[in-house]
Short mmCIF file of the C-alpha atoms (twelve columns), coordinates in Angstrom:
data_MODEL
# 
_entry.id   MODEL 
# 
loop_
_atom_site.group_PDB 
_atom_site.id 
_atom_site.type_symbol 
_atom_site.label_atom_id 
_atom_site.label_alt_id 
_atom_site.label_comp_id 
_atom_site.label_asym_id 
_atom_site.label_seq_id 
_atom_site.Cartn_x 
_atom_site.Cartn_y 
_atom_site.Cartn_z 
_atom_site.pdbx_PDB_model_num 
ATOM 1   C CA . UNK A 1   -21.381 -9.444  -20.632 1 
ATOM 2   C CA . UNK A 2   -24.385 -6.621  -20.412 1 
ATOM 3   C CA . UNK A 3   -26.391 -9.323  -22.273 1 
ATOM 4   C CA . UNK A 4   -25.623 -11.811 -19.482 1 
ATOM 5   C CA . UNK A 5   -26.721 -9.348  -16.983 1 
ATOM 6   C CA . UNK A 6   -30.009 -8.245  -18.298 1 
ATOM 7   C CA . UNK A 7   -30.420 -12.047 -18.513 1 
ATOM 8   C CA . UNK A 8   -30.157 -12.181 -15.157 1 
ATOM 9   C CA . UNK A 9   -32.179 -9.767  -13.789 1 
ATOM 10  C CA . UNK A 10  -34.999 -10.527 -16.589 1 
ATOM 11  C CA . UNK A 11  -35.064 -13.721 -14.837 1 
ATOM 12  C CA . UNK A 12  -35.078 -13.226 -11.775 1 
ATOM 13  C CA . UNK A 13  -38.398 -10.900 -12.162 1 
ATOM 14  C CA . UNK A 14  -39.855 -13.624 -13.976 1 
ATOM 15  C CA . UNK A 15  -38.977 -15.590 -11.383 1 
ATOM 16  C CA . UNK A 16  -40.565 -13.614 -8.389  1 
ATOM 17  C CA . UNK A 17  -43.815 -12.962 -10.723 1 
ATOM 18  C CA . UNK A 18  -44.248 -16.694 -11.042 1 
ATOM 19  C CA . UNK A 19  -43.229 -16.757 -6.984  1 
ATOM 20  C CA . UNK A 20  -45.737 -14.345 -5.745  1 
ATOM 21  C CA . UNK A 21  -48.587 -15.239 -8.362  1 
ATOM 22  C CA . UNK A 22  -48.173 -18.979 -7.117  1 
ATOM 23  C CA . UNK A 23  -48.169 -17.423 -3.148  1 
ATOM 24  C CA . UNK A 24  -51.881 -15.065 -3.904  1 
ATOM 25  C CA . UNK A 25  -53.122 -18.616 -5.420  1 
ATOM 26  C CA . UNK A 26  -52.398 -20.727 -2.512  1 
ATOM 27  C CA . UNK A 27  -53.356 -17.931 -0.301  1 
ATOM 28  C CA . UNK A 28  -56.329 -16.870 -2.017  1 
ATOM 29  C CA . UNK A 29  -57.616 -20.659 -3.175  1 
ATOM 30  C CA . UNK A 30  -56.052 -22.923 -0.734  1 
ATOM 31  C CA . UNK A 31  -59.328 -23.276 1.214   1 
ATOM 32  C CA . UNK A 32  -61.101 -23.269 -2.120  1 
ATOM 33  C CA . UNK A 33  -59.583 -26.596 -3.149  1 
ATOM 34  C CA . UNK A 34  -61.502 -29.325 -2.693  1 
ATOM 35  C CA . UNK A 35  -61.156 -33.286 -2.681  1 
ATOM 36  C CA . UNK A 36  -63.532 -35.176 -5.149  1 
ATOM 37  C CA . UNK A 37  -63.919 -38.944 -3.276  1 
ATOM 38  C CA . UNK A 38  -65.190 -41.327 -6.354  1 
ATOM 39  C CA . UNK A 39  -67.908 -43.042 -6.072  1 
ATOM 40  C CA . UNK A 40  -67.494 -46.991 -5.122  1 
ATOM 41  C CA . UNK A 41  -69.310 -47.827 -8.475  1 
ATOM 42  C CA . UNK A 42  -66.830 -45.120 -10.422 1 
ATOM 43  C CA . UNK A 43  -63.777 -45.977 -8.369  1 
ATOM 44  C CA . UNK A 44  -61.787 -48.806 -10.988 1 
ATOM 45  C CA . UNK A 45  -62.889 -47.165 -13.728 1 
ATOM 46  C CA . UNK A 46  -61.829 -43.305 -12.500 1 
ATOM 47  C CA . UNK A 47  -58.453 -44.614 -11.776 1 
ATOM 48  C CA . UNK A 48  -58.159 -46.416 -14.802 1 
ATOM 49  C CA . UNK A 49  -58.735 -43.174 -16.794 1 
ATOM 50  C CA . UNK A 50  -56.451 -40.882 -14.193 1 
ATOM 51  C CA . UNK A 51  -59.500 -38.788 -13.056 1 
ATOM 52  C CA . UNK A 52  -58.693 -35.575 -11.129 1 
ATOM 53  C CA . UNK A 53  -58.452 -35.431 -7.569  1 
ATOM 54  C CA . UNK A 54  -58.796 -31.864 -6.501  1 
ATOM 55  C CA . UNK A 55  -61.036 -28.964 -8.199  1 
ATOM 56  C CA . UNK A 56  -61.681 -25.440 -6.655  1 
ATOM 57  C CA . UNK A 57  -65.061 -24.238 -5.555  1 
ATOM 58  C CA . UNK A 58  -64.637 -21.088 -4.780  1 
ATOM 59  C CA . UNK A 59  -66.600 -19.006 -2.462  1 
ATOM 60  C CA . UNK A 60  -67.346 -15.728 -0.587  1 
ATOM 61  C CA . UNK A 61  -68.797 -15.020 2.572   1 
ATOM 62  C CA . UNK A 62  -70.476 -11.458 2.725   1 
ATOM 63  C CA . UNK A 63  -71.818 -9.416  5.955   1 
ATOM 64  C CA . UNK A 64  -74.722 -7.374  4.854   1 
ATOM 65  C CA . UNK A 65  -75.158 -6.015  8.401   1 
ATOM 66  C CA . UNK A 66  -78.220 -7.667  9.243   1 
ATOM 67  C CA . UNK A 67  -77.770 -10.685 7.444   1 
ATOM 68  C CA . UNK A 68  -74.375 -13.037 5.506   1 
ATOM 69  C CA . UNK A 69  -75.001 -14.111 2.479   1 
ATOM 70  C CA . UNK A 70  -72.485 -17.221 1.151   1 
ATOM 71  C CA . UNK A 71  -71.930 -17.690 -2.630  1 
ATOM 72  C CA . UNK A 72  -70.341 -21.284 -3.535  1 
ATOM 73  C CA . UNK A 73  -69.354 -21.998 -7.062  1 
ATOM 74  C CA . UNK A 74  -70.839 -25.876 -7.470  1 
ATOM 75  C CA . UNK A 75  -70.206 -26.221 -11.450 1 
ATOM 76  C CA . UNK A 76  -72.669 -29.544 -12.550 1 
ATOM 77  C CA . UNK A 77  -74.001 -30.023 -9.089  1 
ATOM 78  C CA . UNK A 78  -77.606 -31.293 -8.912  1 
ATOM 79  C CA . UNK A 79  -79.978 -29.326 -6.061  1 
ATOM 80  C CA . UNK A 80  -80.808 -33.094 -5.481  1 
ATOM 81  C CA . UNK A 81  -77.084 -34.182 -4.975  1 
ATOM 82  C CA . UNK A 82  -76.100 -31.062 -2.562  1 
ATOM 83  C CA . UNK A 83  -76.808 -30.883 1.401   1 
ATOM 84  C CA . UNK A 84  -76.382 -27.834 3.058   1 
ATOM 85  C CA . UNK A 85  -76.017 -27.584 6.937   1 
ATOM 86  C CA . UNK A 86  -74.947 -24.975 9.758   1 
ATOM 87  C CA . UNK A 87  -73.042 -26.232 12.622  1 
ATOM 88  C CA . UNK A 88  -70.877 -24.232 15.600  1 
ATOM 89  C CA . UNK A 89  -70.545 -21.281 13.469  1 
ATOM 90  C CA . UNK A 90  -69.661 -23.356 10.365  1 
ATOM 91  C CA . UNK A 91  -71.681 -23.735 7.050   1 
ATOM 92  C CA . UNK A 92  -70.976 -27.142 5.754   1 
ATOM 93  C CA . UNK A 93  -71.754 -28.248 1.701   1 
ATOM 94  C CA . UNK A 94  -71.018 -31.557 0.836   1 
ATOM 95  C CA . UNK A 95  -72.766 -32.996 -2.336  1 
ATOM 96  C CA . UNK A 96  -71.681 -35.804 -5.072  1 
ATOM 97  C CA . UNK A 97  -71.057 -34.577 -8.759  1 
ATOM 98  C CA . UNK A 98  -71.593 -37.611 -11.258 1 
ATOM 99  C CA . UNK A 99  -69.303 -39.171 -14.324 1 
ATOM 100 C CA . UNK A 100 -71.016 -38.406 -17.324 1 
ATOM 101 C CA . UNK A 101 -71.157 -41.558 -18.679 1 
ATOM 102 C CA . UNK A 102 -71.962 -40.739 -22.290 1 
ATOM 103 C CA . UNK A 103 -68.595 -40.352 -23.063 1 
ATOM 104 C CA . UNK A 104 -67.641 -43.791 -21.246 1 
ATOM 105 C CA . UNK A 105 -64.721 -45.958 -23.076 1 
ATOM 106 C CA . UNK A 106 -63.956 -42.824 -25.367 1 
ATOM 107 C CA . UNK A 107 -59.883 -41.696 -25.179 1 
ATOM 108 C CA . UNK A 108 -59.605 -38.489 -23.432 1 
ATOM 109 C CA . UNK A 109 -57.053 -35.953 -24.676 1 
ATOM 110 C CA . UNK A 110 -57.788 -33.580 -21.582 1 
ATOM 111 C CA . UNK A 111 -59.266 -34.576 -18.286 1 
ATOM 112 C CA . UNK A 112 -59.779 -31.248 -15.897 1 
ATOM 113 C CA . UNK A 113 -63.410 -31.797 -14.459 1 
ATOM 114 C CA . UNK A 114 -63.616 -33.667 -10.653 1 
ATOM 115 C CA . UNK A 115 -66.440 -35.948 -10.010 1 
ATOM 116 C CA . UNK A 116 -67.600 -37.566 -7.159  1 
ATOM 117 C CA . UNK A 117 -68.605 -36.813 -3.675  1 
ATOM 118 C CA . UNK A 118 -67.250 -33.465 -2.236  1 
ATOM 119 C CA . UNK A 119 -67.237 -31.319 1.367   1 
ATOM 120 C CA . UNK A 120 -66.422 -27.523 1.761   1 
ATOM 121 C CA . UNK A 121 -66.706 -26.121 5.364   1 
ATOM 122 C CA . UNK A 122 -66.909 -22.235 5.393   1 
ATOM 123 C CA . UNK A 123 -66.721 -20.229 8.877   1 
ATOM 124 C CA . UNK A 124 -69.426 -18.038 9.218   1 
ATOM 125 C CA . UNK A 125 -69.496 -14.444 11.139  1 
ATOM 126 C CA . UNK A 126 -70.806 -14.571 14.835  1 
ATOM 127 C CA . UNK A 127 -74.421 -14.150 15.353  1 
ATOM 128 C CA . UNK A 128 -75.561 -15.997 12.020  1 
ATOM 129 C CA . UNK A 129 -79.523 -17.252 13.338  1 
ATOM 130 C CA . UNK A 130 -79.414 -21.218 11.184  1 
ATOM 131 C CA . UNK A 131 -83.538 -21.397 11.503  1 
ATOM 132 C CA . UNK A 132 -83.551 -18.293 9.109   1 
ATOM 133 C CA . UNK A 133 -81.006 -19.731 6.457   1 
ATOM 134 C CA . UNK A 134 -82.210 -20.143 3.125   1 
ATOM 135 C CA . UNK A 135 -80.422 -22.067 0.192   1 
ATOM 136 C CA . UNK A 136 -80.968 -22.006 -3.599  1 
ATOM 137 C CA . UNK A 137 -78.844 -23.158 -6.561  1 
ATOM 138 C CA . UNK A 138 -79.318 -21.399 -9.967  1 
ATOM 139 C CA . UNK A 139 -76.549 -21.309 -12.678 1 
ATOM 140 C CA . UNK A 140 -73.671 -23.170 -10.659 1 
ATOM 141 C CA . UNK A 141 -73.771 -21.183 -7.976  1 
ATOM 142 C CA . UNK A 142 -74.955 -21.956 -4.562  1 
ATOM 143 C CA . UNK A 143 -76.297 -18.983 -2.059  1 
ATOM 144 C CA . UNK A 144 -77.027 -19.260 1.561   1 
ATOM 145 C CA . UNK A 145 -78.520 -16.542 2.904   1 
ATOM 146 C CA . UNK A 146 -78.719 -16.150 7.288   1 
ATOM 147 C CA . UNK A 147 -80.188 -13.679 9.381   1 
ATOM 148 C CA . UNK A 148 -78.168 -12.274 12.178  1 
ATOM 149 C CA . UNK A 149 -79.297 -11.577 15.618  1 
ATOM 150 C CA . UNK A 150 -77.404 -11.537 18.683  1 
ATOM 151 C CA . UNK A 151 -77.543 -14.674 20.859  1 
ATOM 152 C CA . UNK A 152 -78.145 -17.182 17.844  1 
ATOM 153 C CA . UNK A 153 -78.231 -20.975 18.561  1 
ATOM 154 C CA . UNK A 154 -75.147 -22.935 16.917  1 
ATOM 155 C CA . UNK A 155 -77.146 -26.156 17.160  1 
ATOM 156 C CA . UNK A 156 -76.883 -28.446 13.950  1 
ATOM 157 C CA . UNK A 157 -79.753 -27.172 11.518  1 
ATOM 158 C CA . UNK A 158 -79.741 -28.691 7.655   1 
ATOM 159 C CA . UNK A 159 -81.534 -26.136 4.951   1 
ATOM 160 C CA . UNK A 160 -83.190 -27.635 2.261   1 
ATOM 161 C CA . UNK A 161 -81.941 -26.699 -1.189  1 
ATOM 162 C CA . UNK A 162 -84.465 -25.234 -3.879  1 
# 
């Protein structure tokens, strides 16, 4: 009967580990996650092959005082295939990540990567100035970098990607 117990109460830790691990992900990722449209040219033959949906890029937003700097993990994103805009207080990335087709009509064992064409909206601090915003993609990772001043514009401005 002891056995039975510790049983119990073994799994019912294990069970509220798995509980509040799956909570901080949701919490922590849930605006992270991300839908992947396909492409129209891509779309019979992504379904045919069961192509993930949904990937994570993950980001941070970081107040430096006098400026916010955003980091955006974009994984086999092109500078060419990623727009970058400010809008109302939001920073808005929306790009396209393509198949790689030299692999096409091979059998897949594992299929985690997301293609296609993407949007993640981030809310920015107040006072972020959009004409000063600079953009730049090196190793994956995306970083915006804004100026702060009091009484910025929150006009639509698009920055150019280098």
């Amino acid at each position: 009967m002891e056995a039975l117990k510790g049983f119990g109460t073994a799994l019912r830790h294990g069970w509220q580990e798995a509980w509040e691990g799956w909570r901080e992900l949701t919490q922590r990722a849930g605006s992270a996650l991300t839908r992947f449209a396909p492409r129209k040219s891509e779309q019979h033959a992504q379904q045919a092959m069961s192509f993930p949906r949904w990937g994570l890029l993950a980001g941070e937003v970081i107040d430096r005082g006098n400026a916010v700097v955003v980091q955006l993990e974009l994984p086999g994103i092109r500078r060419e295939d990623c727009q970058v805009t400010v809008q109302d207080g939001y920073l808005r990335v929306s790009g396209e990540r393509g198949w790689d087709r030299e692999y096409a009509g091979a059998s897949y064992y594992l299929m985690e990567r997301t293609y296609g064409g993407f949007e993640r909206t981030l809310r920015l601090p107040p006072g972020v100035d959009p004409d000063s915003a600079r953009a730049q993609l090196r190793d994956g990772v995306l970083t915006v970098e804004l100026s702060k001043r009091k009484g910025a514009q929150t006009r639509r401005h698009s920055i150019p990607v280098k």
